[in-house]
Residue frames relative to the residue before (quaternion, step in Angstrom):
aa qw qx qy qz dx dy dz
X 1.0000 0.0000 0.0000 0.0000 0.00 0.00 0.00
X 0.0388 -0.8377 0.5015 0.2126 3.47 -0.93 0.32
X 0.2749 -0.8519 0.4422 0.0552 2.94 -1.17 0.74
X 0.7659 -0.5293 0.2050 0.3019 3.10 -1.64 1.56
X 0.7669 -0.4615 0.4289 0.1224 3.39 -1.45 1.04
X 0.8672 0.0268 0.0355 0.4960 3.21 0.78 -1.60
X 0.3930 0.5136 -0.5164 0.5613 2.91 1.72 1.39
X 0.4956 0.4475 -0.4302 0.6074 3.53 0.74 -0.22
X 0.8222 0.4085 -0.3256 0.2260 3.43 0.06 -0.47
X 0.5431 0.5719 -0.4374 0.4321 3.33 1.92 -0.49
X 0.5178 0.6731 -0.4214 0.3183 3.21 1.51 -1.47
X 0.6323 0.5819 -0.3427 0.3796 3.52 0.24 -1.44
X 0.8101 0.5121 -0.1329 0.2526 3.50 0.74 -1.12
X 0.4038 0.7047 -0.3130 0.4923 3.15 2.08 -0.66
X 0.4370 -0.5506 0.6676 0.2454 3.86 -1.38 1.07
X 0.5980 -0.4454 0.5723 0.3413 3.42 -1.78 0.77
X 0.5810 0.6446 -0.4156 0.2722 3.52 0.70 -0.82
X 0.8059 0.3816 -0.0843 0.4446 3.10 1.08 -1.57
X 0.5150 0.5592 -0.3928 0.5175 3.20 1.23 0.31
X 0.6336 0.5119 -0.3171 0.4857 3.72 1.19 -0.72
X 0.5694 0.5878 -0.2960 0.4927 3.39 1.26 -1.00
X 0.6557 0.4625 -0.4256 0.4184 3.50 0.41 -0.97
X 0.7288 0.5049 -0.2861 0.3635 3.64 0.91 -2.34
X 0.6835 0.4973 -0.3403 0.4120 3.51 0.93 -0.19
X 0.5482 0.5852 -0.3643 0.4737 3.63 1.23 -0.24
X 0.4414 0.7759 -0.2756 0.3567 3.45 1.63 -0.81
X 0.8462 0.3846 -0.0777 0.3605 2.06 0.23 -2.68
X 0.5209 0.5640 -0.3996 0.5009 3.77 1.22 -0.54
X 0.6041 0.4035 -0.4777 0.4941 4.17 0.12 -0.57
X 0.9259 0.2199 -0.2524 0.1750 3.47 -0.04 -0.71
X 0.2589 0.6050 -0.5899 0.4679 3.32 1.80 1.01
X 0.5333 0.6489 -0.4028 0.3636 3.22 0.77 -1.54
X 0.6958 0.6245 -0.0743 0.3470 3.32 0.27 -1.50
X 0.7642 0.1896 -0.2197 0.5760 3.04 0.53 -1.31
X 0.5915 0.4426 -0.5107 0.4397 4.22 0.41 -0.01
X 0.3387 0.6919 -0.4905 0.4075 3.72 1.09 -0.12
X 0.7598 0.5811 -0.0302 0.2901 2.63 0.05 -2.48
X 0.7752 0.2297 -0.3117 0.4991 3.74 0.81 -1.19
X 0.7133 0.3696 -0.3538 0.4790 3.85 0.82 -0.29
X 0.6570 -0.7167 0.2225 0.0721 2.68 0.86 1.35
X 0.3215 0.7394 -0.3421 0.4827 3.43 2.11 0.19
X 0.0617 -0.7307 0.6570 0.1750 3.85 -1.79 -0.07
X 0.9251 -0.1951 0.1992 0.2578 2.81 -1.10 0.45
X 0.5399 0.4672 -0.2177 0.6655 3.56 1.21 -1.12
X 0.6831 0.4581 -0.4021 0.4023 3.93 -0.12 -1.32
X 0.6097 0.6253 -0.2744 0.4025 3.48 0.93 -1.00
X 0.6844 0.4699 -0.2572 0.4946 3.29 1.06 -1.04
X 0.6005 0.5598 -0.3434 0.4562 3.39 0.69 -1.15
X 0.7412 0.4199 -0.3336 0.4037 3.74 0.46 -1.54
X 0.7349 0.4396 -0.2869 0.4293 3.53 1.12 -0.35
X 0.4837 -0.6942 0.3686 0.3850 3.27 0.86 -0.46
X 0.5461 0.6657 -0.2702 0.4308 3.37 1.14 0.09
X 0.6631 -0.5217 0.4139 0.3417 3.74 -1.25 0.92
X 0.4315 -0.6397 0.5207 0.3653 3.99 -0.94 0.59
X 0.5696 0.6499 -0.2972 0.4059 3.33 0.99 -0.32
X 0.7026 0.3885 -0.1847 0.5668 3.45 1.31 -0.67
X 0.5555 0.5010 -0.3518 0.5627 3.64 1.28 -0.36
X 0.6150 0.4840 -0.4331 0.4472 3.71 1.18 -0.88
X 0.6019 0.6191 -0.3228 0.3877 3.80 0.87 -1.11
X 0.7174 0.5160 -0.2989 0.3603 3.31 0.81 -1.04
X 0.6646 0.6576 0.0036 0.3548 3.21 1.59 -1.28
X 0.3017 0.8313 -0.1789 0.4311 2.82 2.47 0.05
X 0.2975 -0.7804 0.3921 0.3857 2.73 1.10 -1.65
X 0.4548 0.6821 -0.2653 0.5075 3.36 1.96 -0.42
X 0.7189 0.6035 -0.2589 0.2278 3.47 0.91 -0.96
X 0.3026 -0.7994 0.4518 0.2557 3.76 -0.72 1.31
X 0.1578 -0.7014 0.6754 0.1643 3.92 -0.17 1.46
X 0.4749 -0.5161 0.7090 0.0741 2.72 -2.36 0.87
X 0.5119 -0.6309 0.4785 0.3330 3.30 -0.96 0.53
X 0.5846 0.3659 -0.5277 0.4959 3.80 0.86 0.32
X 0.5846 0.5360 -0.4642 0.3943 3.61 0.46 -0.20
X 0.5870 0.5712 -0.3228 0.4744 3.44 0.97 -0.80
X 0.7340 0.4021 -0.2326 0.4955 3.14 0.67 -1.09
X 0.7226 0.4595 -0.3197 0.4056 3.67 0.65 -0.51
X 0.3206 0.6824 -0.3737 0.5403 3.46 2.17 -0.39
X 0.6590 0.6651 -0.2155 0.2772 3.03 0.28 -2.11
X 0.7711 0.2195 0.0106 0.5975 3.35 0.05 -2.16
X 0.6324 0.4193 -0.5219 0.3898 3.65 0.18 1.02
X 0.6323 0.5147 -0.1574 0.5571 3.10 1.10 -0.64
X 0.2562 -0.8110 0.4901 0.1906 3.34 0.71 -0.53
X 0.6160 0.6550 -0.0515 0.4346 3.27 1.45 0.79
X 0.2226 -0.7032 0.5714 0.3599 4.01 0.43 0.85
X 0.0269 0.6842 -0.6840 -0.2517 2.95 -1.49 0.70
X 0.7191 0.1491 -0.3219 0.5975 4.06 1.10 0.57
X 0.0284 0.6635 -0.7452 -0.0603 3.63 -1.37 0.51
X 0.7267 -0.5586 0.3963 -0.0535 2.39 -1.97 1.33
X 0.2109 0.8119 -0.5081 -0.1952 3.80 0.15 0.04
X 0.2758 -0.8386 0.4669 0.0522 3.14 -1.60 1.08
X 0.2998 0.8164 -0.4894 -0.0641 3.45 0.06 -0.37
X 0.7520 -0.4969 0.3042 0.3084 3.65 -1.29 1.05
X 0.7297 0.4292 -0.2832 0.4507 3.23 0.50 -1.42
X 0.5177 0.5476 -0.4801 0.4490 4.14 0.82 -0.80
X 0.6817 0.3300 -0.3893 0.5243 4.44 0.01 -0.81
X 0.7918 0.3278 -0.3775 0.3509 3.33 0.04 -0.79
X 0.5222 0.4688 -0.4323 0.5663 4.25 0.88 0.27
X 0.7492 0.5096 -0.3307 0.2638 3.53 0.67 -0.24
X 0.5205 0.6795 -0.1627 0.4908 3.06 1.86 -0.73
């Protein structure tokens, strides 16, 4: 297939930033997804446990979608399930300072 000139060119133009943003919006749908998947639940259940329209759970599920950390967290404590963790370690704050 070939592809457009001045799509290659927006591509070119996009900030690593926003490319991480995106791979990380991903990387959230398909934890989502996969804790779906082993309790054995879809999309809809998801709505229901949240209160929210399957349609909006379907948007979210895109992969485009900018979660808030209360959504995470409301993801989170429905699901019963991390869907990001954090790594810390002591010695990383105290080199930064």
């Amino acid at each position: 297939m070939r592809r457009s000139k001045i799509l290659e060119e927006r591509r070119r133009r996009v900030s690593p930033e926003a490319r991480e943003s995106v791979a990380l919006s991903f990387r959230i749908v398909d934890r989502i997804h996969d804790i779906l998947e082993a309790k054995g639940m879809k999309q809809k259940d998801l709505a229901s446990l949240l209160g929210k329209s399957e349609a909006e759970i379907s948007k979210w599920m895109r992969g485009t979608h900018n979660f808030t950390i209360d959504t995470l967290v409301s993801i989170e404590a429905a699901l019963d399930a991390p869907i990001l963790e954090v790594y810390h370690h002591p010695t990383e704050l105290t080199e930064m300072a």
